[in-house]
C-alpha positions as CSV (number, residue, x, y, z in Angstrom):
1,X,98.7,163.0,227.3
2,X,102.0,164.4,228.6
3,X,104.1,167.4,227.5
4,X,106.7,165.1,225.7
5,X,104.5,162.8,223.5
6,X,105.9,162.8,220.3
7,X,103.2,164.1,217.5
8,X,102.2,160.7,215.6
9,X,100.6,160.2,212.6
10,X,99.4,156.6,210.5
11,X,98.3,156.6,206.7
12,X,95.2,155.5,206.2
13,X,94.7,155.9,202.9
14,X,97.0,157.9,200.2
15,X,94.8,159.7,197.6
16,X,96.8,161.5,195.6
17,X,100.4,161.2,195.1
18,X,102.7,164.0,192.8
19,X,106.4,164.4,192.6
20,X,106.4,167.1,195.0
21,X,103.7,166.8,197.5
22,X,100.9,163.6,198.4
23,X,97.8,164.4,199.7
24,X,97.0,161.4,202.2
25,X,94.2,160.4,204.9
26,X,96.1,160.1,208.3
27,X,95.0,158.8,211.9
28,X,97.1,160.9,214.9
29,X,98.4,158.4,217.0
30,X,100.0,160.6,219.8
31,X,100.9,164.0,220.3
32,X,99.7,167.1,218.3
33,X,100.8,167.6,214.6
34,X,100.8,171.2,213.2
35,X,101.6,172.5,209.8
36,X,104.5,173.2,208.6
37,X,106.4,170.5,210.7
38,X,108.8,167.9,209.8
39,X,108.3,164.1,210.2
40,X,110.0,161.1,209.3
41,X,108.7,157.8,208.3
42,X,109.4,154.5,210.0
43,X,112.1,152.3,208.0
44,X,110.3,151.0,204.8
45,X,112.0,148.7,202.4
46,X,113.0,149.4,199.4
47,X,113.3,153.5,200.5
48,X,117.2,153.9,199.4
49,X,117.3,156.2,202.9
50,X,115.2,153.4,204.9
51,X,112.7,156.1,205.7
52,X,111.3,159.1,203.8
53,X,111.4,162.7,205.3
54,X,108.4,164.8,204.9
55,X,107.0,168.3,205.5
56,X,103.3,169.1,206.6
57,X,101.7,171.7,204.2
58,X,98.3,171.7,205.8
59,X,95.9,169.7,207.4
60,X,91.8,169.7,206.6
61,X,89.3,168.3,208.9
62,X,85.6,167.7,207.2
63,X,86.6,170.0,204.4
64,X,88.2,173.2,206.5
65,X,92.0,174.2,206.9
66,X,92.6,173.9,210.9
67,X,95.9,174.8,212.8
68,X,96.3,171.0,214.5
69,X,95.1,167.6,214.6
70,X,95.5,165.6,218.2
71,X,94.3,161.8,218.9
72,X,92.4,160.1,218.1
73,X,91.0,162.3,215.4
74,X,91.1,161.7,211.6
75,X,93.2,164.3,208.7
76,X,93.1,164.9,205.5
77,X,96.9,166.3,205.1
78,X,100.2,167.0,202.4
79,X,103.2,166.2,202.8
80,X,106.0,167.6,200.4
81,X,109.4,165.9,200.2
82,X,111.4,163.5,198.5
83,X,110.4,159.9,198.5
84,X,107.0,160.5,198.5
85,X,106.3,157.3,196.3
86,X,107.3,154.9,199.5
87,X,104.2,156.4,201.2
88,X,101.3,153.7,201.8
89,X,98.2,152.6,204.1
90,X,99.9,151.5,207.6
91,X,103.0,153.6,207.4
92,X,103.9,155.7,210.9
93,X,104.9,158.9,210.9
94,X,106.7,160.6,213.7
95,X,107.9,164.4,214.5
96,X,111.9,164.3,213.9
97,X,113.9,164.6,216.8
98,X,114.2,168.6,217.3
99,X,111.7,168.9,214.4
100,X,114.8,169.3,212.1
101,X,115.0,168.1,209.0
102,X,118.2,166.7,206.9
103,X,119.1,169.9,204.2
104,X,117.9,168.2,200.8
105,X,117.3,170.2,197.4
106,X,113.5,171.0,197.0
107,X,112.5,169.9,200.2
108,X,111.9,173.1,202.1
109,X,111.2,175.2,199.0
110,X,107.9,175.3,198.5
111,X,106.7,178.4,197.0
């Protein structure tokens, strides 16, 4: 895995999902994914952007807070963001390019 693989993650399964946050089951497909990130979604349909921008509140392997989560291991993980309801089993998940994330009320302020 090279220096410029873009972090990569794939819903597996959502388990809960708020109007703030969703707590969701993820498979890392590339990269390495760290808290506190920002990732956008493939296009979905029906999203009135096309794809939904996220942040990564934490990530919890076998029931423990860790720091990262590389392939081809499993997450347990929350996002917090807007368009959180478009989220579903099969959707990808990549870093944003720069890791910067379009200015939208709520999004980064989480306290």
């Amino acid at each position: 895995m090279g220096e410029n693989t873009v972090g990569q993650l794939q819903i597996y399964a959502v388990e809960e999902i708020g109007a703030v946050s969703a707590i969701c089951i993820v498979r890392c497909l590339g990269g390495v994914i760290y808290p506190g990130q920002n990732l956008v979604t493939e296009p979905i349909a029906g999203s009135p952007a096309g794809e939904v921008q996220v942040s990564l509140d934490w990530i919890e392997c076998y029931g423990r807070r860790v720091d990262f989560v590389d392939p081809p291991h499993s997450a347990r993980v929350q996002f917090s963001g807007r368009g959180l309801s478009m989220l579903a089993k099969g959707v990808t998940i990549s870093e944003l390019d720069g890791n910067k994330m379009d200015v939208l009320p709520g999004i980064n302020d989480i306290s």
